[in-house]
TORKOL-4160 file (C-alpha; in steps of 0.2 Angstrom, whole numbers, padded with zeros to 4 digits, m for minus):
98
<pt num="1" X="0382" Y="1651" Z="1233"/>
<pt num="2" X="0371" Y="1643" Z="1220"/>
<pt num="3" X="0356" Y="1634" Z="1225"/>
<pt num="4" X="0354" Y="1618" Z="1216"/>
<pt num="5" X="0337" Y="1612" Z="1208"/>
<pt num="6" X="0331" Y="1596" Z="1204"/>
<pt num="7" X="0338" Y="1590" Z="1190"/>
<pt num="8" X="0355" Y="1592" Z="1198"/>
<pt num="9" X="0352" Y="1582" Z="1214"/>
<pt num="10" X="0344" Y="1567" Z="1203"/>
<pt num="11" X="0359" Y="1566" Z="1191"/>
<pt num="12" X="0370" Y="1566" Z="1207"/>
<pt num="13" X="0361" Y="1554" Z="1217"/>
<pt num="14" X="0359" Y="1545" Z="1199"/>
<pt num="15" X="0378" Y="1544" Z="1198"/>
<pt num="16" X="0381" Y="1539" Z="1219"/>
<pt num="17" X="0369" Y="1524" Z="1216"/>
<pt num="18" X="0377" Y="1519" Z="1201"/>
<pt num="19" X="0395" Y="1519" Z="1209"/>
<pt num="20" X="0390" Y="1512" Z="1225"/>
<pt num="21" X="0382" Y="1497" Z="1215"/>
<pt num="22" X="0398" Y="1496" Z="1205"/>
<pt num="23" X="0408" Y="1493" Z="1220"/>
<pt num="24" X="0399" Y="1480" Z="1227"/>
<pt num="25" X="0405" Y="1470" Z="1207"/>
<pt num="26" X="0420" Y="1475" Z="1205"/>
<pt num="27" X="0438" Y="1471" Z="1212"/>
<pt num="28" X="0444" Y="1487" Z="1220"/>
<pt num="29" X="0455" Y="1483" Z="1235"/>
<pt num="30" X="0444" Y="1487" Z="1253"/>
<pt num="31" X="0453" Y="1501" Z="1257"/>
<pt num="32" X="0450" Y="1511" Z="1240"/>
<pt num="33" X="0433" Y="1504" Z="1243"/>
<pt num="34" X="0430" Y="1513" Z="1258"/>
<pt num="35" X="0439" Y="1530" Z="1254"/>
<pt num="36" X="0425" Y="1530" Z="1239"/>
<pt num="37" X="0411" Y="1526" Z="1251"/>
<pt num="38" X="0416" Y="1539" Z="1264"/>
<pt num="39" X="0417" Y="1553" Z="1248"/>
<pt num="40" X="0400" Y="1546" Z="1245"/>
<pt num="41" X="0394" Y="1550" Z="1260"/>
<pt num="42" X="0401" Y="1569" Z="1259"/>
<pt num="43" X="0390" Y="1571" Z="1243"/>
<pt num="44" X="0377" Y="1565" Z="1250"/>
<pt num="45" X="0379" Y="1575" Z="1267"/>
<pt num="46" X="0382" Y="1590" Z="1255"/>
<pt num="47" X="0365" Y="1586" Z="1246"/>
<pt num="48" X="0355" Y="1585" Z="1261"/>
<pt num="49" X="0363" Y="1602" Z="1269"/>
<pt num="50" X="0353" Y="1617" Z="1270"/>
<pt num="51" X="0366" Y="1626" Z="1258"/>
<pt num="52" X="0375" Y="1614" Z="1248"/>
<pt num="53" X="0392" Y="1618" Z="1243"/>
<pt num="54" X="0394" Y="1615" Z="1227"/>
<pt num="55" X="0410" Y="1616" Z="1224"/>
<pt num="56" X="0415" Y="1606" Z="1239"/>
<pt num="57" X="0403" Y="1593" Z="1230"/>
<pt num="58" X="0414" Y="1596" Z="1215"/>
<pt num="59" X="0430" Y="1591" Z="1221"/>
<pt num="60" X="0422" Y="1575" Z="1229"/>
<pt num="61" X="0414" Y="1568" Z="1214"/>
<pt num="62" X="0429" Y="1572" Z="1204"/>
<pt num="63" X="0438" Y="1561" Z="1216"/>
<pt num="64" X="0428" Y="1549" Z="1217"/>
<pt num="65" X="0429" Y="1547" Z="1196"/>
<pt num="66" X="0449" Y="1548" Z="1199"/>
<pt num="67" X="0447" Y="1533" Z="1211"/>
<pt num="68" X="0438" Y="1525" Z="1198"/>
<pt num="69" X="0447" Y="1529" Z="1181"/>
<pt num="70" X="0459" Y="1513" Z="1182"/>
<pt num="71" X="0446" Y="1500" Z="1182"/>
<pt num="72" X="0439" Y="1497" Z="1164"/>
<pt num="73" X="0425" Y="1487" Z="1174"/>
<pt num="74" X="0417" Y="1504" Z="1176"/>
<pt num="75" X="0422" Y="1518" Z="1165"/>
<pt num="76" X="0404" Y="1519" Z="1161"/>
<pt num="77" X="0401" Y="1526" Z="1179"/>
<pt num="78" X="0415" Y="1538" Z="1178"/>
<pt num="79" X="0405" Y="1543" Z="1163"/>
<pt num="80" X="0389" Y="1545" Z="1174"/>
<pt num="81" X="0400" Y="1556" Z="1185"/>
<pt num="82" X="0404" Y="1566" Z="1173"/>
<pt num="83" X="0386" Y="1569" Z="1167"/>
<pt num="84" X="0380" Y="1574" Z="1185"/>
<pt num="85" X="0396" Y="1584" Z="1188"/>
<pt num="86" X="0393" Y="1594" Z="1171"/>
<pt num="87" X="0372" Y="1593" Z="1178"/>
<pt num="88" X="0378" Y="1601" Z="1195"/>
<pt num="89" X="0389" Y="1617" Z="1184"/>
<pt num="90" X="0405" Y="1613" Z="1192"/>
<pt num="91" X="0420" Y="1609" Z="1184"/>
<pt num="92" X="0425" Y="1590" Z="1180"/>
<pt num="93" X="0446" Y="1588" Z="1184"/>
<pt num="94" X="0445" Y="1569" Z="1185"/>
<pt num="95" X="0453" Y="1566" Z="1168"/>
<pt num="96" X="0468" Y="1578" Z="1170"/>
<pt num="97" X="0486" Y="1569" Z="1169"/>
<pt num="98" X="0478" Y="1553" Z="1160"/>
């Protein structure tokens, strides 16, 4: 398991801050909303554990882009998402079948 430095966590949280600010602008129905929070949380439960997994992280930040990519109000943070899912070393799935 690999042990995450810095840099990684800060573009991570970097990319949760951006997308929780993102859903407080934009319209996104309340249940989306809320499965996006709760995948949030899992990162950030993730970041906080002794041994984060990192690929576990992986899939959640992918899925949290996925829920995103619809909205043209915010494919700037799916980008963000990206760029801390390529800082973390895991692979980014979130634009597969667009």
């Amino acid at each position: 398991m690999s042990v995450m430095d810095g840099a990684q966590q800060a573009a991570i949280h970097h990319a949760l801050a951006r997308v929780q600010e993102a859903l407080t602008t934009m319209t996104f129905p309340s249940c989306d909303q809320g499965d996006v929070i709760e995948l949030i949380d899992r990162v950030e439960a993730e970041l906080h554990s002794a041994h984060p997994n990192l690929p576990l992280m992986g899939a959640f930040l992918n899925s949290i882009a996925r829920s995103l990519r619809a909205q043209p109000e915010v494919r700037d943070i799916c980008l963000v998402v990206e760029d801390a899912i390529g800082a973390a070393g895991v692979a980014s799935t979130w634009q597969s079948g667009i």
